[in-house]
PDB file of N, CA, C and O in Angstrom:
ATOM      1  N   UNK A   1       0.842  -1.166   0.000  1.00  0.00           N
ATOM      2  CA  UNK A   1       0.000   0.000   0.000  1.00  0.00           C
ATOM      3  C   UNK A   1       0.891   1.234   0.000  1.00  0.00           C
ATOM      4  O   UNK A   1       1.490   1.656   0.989  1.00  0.00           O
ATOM      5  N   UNK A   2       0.914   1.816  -1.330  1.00  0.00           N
ATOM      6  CA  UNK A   2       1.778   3.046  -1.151  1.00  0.00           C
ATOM      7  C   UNK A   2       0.556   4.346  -0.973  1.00  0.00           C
ATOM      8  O   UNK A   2       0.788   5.473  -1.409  1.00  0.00           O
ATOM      9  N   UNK A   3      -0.248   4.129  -0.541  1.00  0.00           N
ATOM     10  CA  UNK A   3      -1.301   5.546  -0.144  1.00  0.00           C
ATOM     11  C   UNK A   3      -2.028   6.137  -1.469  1.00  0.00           C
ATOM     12  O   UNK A   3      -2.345   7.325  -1.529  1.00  0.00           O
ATOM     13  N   UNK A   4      -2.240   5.339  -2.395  1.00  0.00           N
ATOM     14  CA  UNK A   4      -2.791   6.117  -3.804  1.00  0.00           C
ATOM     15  C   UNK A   4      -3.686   5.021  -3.825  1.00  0.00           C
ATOM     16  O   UNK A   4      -3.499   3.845  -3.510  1.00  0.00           O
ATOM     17  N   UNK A   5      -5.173   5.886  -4.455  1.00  0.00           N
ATOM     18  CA  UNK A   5      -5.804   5.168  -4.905  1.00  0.00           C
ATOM     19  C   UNK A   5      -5.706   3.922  -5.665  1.00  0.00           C
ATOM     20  O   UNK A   5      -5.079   4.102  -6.709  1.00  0.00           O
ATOM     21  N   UNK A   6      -6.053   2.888  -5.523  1.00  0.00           N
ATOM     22  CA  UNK A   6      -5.619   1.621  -7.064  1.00  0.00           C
ATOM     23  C   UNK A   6      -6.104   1.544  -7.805  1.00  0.00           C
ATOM     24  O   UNK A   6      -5.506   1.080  -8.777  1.00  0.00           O
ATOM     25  N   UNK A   7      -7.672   1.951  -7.990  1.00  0.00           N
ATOM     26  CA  UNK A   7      -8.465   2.050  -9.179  1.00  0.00           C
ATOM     27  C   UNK A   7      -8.001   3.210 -10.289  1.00  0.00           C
ATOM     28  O   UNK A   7      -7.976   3.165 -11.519  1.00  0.00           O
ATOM     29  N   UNK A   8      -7.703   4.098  -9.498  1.00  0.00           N
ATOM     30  CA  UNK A   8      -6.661   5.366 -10.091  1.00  0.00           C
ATOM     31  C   UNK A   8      -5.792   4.953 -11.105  1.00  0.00           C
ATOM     32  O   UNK A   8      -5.859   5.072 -12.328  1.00  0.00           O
ATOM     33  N   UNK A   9      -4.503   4.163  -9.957  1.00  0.00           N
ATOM     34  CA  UNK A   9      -3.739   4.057 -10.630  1.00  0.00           C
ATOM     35  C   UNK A   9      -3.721   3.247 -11.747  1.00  0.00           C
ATOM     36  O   UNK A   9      -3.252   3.560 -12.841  1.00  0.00           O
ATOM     37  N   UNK A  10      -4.431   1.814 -11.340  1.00  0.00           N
ATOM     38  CA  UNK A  10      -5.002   1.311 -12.673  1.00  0.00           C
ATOM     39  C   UNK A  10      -5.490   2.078 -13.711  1.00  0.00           C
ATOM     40  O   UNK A  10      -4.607   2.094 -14.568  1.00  0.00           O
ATOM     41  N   UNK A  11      -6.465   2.737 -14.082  1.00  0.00           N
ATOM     42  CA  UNK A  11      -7.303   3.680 -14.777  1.00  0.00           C
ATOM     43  C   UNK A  11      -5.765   4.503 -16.030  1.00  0.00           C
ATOM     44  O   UNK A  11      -5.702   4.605 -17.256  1.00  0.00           O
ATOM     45  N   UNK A  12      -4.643   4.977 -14.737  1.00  0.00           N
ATOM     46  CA  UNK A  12      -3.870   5.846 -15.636  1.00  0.00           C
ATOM     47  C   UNK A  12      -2.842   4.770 -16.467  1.00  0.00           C
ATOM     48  O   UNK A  12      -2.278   5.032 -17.529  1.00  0.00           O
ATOM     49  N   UNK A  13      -2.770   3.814 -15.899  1.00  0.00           N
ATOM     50  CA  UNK A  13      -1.754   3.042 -16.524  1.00  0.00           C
ATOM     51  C   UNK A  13      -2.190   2.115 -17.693  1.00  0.00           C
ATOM     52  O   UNK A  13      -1.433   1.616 -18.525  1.00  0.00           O
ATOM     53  N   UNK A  14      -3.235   2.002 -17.632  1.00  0.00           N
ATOM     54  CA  UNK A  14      -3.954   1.530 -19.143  1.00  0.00           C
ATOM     55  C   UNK A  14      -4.491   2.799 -20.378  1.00  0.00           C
ATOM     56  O   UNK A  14      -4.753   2.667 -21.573  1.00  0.00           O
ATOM     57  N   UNK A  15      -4.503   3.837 -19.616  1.00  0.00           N
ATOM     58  CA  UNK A  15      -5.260   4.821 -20.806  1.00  0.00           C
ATOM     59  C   UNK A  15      -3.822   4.952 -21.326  1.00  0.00           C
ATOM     60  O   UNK A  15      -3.643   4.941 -22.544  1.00  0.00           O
ATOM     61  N   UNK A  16      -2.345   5.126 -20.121  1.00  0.00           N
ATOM     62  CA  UNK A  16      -1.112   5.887 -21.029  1.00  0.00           C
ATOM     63  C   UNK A  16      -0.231   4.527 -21.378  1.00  0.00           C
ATOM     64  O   UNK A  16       0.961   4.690 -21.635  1.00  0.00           O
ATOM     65  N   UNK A  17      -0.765   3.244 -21.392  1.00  0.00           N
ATOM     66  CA  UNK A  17       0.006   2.426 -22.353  1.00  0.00           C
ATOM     67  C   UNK A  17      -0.003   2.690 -24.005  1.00  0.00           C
ATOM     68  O   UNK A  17       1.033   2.996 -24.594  1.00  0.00           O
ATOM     69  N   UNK A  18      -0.964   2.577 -24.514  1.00  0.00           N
ATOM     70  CA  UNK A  18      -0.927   2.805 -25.811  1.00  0.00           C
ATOM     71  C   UNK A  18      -0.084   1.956 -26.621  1.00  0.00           C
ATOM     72  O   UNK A  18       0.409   2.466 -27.627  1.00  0.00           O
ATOM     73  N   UNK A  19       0.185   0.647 -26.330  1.00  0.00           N
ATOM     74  CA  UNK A  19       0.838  -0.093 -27.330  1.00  0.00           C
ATOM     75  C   UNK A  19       2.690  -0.055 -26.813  1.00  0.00           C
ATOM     76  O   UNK A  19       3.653  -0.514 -27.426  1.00  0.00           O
ATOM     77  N   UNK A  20       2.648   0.682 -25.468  1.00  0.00           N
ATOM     78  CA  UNK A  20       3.867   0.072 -24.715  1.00  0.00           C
ATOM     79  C   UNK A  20       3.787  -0.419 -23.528  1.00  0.00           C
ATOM     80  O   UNK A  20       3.595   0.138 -22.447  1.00  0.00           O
ATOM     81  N   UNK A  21       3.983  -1.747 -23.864  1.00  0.00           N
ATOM     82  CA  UNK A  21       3.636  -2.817 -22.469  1.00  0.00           C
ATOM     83  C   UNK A  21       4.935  -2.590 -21.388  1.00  0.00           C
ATOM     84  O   UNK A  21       5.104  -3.328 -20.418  1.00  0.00           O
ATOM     85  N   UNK A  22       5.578  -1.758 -21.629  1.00  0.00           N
ATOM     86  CA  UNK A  22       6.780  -1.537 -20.630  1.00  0.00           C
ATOM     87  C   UNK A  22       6.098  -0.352 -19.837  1.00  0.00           C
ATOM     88  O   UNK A  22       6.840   0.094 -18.962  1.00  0.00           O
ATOM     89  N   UNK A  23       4.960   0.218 -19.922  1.00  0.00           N
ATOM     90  CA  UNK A  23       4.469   1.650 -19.059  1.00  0.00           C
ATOM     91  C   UNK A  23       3.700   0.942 -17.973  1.00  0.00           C
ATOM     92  O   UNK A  23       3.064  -0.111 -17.935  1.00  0.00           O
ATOM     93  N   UNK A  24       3.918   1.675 -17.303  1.00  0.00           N
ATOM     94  CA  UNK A  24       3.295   1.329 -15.623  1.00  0.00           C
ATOM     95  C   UNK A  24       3.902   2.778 -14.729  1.00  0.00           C
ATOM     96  O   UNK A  24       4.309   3.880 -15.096  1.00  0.00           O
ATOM     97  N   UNK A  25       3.702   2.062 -13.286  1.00  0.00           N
ATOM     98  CA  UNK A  25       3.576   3.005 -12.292  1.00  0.00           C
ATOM     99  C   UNK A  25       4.853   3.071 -11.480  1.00  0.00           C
ATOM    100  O   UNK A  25       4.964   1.990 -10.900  1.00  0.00           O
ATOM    101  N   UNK A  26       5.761   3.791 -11.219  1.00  0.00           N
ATOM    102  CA  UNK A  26       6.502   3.759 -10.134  1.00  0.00           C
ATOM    103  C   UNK A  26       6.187   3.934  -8.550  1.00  0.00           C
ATOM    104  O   UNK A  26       6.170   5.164  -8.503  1.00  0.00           O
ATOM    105  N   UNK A  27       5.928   3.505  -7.228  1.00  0.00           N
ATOM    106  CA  UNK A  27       4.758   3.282  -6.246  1.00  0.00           C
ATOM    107  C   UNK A  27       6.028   4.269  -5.829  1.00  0.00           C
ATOM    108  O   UNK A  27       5.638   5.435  -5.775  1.00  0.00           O
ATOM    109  N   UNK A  28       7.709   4.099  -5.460  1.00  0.00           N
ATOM    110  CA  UNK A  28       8.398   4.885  -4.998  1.00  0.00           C
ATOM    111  C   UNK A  28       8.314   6.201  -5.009  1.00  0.00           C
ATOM    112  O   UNK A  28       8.660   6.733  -3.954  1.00  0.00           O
ATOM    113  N   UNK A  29       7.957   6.918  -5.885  1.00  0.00           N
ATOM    114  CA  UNK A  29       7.831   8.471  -6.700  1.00  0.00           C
ATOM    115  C   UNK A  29       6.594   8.728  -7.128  1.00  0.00           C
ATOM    116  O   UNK A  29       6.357   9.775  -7.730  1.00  0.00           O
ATOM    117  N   UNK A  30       5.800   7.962  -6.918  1.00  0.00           N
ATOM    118  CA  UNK A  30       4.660   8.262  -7.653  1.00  0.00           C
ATOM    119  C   UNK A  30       4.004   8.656  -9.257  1.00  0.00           C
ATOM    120  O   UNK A  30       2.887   8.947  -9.687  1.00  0.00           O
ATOM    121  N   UNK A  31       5.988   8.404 -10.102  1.00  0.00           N
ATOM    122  CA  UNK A  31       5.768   9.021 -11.277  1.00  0.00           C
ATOM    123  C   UNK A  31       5.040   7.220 -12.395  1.00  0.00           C
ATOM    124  O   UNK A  31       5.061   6.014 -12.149  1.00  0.00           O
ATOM    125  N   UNK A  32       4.591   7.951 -13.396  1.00  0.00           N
ATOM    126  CA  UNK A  32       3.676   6.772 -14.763  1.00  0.00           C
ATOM    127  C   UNK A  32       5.032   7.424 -15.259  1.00  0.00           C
ATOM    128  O   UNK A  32       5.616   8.495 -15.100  1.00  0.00           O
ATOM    129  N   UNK A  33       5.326   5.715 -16.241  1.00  0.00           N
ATOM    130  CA  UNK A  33       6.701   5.982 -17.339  1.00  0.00           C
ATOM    131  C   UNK A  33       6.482   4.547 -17.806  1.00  0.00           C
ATOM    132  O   UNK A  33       5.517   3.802 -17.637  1.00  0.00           O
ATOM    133  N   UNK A  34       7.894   4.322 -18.577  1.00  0.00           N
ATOM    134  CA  UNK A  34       8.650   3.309 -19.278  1.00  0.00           C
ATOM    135  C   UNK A  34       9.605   2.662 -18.030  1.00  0.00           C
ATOM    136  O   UNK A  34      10.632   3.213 -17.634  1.00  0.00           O
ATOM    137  N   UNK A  35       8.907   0.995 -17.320  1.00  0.00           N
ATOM    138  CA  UNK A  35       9.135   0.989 -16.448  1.00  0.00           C
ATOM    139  C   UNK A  35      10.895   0.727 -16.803  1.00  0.00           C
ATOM    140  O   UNK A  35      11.649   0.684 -15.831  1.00  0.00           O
ATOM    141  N   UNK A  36      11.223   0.635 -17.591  1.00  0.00           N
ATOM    142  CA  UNK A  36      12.671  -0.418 -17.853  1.00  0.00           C
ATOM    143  C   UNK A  36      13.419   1.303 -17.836  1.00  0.00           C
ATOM    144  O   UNK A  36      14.077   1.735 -16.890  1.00  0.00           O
ATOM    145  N   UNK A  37      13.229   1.783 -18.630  1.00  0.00           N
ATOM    146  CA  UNK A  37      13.749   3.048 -18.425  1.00  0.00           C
ATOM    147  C   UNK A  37      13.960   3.985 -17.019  1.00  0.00           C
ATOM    148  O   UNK A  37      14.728   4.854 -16.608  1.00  0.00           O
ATOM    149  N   UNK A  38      12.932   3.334 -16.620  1.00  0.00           N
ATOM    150  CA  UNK A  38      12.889   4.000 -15.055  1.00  0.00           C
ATOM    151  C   UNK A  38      13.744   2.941 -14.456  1.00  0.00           C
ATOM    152  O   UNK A  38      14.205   3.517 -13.471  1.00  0.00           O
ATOM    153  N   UNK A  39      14.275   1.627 -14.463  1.00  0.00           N
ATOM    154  CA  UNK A  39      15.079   0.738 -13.991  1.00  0.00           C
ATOM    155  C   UNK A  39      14.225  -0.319 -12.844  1.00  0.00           C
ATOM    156  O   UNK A  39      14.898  -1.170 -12.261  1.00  0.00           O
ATOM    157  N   UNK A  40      12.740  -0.215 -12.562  1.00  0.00           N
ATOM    158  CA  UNK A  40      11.967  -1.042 -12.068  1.00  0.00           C
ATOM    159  C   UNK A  40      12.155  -2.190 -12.363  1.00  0.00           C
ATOM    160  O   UNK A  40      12.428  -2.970 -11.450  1.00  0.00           O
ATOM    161  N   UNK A  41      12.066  -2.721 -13.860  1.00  0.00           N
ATOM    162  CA  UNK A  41      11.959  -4.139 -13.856  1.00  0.00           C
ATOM    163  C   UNK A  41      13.180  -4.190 -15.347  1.00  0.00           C
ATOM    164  O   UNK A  41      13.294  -3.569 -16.404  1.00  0.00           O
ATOM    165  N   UNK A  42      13.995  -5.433 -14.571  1.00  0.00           N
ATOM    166  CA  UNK A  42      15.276  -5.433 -15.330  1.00  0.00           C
ATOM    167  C   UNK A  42      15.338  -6.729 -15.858  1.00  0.00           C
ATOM    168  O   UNK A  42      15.424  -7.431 -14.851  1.00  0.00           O
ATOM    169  N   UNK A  43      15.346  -7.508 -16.893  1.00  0.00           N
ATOM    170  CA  UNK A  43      15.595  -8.177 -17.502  1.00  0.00           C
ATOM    171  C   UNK A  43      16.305  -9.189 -17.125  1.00  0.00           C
ATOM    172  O   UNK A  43      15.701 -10.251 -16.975  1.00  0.00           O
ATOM    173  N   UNK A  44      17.423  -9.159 -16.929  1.00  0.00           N
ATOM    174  CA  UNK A  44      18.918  -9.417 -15.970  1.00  0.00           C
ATOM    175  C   UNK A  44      18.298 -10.003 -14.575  1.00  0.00           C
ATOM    176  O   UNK A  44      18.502 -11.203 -14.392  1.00  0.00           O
ATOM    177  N   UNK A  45      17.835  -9.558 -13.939  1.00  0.00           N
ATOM    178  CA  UNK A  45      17.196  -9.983 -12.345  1.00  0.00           C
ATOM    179  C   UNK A  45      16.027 -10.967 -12.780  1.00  0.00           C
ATOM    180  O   UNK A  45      15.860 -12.075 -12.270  1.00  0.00           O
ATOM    181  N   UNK A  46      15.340 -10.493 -13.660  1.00  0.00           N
ATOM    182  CA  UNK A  46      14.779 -11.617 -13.880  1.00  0.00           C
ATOM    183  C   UNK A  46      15.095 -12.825 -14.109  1.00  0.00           C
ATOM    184  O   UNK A  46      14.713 -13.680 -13.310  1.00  0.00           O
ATOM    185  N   UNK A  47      15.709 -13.119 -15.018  1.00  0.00           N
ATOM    186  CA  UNK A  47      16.263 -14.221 -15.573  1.00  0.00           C
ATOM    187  C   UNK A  47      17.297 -14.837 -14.403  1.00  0.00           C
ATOM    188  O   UNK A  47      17.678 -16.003 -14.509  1.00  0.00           O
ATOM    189  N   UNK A  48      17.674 -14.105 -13.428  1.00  0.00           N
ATOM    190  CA  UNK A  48      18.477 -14.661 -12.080  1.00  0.00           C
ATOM    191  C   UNK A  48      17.537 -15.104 -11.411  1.00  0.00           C
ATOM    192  O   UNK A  48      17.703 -16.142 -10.770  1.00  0.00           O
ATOM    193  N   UNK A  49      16.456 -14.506 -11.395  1.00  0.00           N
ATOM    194  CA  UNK A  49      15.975 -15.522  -9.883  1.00  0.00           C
ATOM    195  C   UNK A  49      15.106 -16.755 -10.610  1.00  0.00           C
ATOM    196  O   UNK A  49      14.891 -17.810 -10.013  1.00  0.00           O
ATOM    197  N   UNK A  50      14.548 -16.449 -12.209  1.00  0.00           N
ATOM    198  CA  UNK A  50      13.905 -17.807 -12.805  1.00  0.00           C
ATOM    199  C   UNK A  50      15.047 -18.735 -12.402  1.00  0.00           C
ATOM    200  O   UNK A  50      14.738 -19.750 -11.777  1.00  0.00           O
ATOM    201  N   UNK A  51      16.701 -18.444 -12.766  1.00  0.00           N
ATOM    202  CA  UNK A  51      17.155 -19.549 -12.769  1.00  0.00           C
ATOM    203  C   UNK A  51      17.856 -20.048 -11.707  1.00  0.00           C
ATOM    204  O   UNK A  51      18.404 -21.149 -11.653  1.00  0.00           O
ATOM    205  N   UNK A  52      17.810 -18.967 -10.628  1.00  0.00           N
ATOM    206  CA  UNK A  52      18.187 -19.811  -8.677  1.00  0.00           C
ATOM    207  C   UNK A  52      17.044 -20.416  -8.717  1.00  0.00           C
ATOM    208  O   UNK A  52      17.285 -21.624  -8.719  1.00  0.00           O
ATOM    209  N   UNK A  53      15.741 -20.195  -8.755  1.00  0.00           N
ATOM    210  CA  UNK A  53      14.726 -20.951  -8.206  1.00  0.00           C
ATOM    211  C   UNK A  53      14.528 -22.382  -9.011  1.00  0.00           C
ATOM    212  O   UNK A  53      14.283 -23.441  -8.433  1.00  0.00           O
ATOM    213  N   UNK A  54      14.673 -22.237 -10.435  1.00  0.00           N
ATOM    214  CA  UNK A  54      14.977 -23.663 -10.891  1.00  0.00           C
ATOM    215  C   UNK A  54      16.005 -24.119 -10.228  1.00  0.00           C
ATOM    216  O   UNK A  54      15.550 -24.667  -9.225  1.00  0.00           O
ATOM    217  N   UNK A  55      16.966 -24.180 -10.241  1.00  0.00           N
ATOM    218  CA  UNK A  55      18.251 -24.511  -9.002  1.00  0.00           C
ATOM    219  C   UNK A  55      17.983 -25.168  -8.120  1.00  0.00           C
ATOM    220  O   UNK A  55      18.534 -26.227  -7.819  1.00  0.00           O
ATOM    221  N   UNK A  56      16.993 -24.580  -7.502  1.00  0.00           N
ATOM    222  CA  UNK A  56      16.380 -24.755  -5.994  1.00  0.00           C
ATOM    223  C   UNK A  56      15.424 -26.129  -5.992  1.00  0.00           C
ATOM    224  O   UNK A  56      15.195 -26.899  -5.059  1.00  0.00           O
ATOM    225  N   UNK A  57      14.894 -26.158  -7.537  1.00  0.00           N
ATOM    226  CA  UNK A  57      13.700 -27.368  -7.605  1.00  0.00           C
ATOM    227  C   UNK A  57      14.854 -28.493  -7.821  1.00  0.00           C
ATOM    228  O   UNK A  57      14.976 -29.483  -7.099  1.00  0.00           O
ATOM    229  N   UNK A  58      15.437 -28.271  -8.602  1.00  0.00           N
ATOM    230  CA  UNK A  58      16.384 -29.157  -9.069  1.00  0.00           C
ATOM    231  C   UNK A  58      17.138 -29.868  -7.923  1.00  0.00           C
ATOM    232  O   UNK A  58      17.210 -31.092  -8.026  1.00  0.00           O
ATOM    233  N   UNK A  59      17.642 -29.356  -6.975  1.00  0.00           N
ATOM    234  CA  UNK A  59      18.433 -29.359  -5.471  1.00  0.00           C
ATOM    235  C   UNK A  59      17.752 -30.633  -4.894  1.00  0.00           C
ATOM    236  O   UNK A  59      18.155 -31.781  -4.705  1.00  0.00           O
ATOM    237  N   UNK A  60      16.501 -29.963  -4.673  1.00  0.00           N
ATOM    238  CA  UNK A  60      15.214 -30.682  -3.765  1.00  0.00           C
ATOM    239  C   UNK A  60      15.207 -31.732  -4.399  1.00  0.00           C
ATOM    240  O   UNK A  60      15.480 -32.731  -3.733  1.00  0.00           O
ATOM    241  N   UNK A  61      14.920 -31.924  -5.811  1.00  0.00           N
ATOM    242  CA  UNK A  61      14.870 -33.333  -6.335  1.00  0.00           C
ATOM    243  C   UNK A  61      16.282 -34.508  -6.355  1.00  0.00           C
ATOM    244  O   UNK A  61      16.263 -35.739  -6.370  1.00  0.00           O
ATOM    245  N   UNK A  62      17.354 -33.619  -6.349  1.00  0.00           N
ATOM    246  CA  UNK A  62      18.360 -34.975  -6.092  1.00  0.00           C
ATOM    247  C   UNK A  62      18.811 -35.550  -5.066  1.00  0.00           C
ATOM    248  O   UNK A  62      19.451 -36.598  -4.988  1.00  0.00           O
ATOM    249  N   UNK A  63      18.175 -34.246  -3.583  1.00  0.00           N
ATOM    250  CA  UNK A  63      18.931 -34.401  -2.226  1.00  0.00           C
ATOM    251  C   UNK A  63      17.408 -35.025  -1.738  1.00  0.00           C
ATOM    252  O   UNK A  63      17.176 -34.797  -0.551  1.00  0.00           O
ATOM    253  N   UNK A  64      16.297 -35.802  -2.493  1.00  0.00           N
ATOM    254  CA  UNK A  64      15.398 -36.356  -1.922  1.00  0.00           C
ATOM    255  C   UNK A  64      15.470 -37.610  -2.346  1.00  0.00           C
ATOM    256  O   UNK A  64      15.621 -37.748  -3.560  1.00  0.00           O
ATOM    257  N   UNK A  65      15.384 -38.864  -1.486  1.00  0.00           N
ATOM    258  CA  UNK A  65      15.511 -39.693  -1.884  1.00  0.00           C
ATOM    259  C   UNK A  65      14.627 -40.643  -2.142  1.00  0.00           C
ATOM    260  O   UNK A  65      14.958 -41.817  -2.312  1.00  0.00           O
ATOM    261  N   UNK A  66      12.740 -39.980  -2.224  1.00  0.00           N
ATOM    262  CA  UNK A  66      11.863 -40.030  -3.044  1.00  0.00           C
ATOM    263  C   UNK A  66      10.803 -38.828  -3.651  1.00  0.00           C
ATOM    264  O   UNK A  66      10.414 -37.748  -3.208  1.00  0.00           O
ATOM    265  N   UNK A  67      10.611 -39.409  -4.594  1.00  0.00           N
ATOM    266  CA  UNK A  67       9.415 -38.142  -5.540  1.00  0.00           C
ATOM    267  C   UNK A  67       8.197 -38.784  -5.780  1.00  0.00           C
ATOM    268  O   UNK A  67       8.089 -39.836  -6.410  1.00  0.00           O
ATOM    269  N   UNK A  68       7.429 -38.254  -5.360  1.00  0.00           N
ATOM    270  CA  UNK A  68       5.809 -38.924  -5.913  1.00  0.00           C
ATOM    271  C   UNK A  68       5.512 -38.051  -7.365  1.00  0.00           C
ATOM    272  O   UNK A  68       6.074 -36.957  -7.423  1.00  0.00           O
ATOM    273  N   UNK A  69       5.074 -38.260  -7.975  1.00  0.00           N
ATOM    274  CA  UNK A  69       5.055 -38.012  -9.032  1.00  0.00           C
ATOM    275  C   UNK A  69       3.246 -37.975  -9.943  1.00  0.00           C
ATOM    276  O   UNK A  69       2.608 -38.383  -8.972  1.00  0.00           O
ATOM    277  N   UNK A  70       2.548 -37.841 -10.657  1.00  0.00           N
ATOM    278  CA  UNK A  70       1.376 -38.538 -10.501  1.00  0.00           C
ATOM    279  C   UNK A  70       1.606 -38.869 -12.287  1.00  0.00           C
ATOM    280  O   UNK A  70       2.042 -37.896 -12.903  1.00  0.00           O
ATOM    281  N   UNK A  71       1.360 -40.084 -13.081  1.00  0.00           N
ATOM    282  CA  UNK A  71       1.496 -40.210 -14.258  1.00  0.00           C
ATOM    283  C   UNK A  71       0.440 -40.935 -14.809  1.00  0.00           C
ATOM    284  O   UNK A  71      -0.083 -41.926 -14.298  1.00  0.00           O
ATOM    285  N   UNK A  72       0.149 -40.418 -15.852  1.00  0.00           N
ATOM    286  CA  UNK A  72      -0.888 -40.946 -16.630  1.00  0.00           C
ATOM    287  C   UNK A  72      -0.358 -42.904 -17.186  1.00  0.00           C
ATOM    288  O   UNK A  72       0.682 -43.422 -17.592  1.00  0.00           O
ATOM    289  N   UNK A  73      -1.603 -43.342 -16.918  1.00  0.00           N
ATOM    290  CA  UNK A  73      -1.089 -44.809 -17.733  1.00  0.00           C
ATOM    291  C   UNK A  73      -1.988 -45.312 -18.380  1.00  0.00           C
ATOM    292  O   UNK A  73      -2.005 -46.499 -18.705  1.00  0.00           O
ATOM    293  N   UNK A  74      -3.151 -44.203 -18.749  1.00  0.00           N
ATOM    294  CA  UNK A  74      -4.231 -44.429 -19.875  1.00  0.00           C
ATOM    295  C   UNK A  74      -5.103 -45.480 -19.363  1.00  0.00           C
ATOM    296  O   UNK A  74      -5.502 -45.437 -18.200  1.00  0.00           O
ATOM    297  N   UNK A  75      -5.432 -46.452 -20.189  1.00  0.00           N
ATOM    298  CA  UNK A  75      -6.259 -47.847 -20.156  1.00  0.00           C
ATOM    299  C   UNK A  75      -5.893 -48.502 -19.229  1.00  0.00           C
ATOM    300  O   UNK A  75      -6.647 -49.127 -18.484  1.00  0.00           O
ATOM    301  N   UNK A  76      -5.004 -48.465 -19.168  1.00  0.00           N
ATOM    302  CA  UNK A  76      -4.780 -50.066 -18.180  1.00  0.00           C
ATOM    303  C   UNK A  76      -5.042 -49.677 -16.725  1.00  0.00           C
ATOM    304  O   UNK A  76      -5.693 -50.466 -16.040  1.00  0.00           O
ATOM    305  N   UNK A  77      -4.721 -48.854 -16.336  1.00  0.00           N
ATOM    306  CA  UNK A  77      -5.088 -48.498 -14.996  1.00  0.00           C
ATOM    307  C   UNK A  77      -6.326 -48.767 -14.753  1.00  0.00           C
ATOM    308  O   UNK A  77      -6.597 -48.973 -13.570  1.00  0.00           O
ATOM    309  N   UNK A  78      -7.284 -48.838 -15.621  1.00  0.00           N
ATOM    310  CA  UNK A  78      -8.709 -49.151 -14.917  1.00  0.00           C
ATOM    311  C   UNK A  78      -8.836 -50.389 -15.583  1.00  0.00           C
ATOM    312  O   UNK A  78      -9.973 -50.629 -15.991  1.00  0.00           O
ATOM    313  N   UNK A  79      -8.117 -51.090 -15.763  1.00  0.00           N
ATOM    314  CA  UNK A  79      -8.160 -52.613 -16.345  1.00  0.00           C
ATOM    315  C   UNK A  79      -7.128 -53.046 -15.130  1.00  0.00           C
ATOM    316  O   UNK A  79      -7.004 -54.255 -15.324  1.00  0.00           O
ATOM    317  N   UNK A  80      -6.408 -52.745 -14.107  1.00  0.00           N
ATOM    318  CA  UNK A  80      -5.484 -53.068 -13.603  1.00  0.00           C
ATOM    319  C   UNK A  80      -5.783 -54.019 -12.307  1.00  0.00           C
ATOM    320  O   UNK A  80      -6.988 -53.779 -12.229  1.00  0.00           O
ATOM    321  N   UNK A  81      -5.578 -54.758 -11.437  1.00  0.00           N
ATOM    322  CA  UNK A  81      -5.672 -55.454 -10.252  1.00  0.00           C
ATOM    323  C   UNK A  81      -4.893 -54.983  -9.337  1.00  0.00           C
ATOM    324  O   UNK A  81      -3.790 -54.593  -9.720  1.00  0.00           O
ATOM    325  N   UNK A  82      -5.224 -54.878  -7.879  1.00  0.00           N
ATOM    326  CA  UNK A  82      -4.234 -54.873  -6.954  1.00  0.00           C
ATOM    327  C   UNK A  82      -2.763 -54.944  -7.341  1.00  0.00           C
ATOM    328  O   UNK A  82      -2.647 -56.097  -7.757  1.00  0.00           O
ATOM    329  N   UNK A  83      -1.432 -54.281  -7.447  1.00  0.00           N
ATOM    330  CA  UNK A  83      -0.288 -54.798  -7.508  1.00  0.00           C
ATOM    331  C   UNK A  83       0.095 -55.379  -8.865  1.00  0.00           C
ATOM    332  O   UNK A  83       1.142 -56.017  -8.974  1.00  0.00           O
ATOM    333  N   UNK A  84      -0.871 -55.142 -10.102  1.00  0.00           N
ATOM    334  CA  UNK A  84      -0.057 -55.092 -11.308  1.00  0.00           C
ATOM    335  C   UNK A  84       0.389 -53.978 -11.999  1.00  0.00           C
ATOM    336  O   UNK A  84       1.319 -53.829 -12.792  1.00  0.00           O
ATOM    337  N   UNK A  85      -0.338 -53.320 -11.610  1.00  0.00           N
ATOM    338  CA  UNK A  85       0.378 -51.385 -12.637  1.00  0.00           C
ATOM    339  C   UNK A  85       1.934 -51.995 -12.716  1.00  0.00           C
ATOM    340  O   UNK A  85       2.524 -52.261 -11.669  1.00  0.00           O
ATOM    341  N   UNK A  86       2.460 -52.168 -13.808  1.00  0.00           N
ATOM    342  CA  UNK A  86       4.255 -52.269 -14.001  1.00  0.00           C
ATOM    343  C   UNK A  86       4.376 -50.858 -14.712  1.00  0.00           C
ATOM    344  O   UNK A  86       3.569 -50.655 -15.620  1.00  0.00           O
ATOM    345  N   UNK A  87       5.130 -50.029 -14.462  1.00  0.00           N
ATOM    346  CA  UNK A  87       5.926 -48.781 -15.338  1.00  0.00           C
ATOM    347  C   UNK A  87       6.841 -49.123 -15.982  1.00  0.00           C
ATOM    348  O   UNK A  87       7.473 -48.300 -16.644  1.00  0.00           O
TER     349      UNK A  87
END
């Protein structure tokens, strides 16, 4: 909650896009711009934390020494008995 209306700010940030999906709001300053230009949202940081947090899934899956998983096996599963499903 930076103290401004949100319907507001919504309202201004769609009338002054106009076909640049980089315009939005700065909540710090209160100023509407080109958020990349203003240095809000950086490209670079992005792509760092997509790829620590894959990291992070990746981690979890080798330092666990099981995964449940849920997989499709079509037909046979409802053709199946107690203790035959083979994968």
């Amino acid at each position: 909650n930076a103290a401004y209306h949100g319907p507001i700010v919504i309202d201004e940030v769609r009338t002054g896009q106009k076909g640049n999906s980089n315009f939005g709001w700065n909540a710090a300053n209160g100023e509407y711009g080109d958020m990349l230009e203003m240095g809000i949202i950086e490209p670079a940081k992005v792509i760092r934390c997509a790829l620590e947090n894959s990291v992070s899934v990746a981690k979890t899956f080798l330092l666990t020494e099981a995964v449940v998983i849920q997989h499709w096996l079509g037909e046979k599963k409802k053709e199946a008995k107690m203790g035959e499903l083979q994968v």
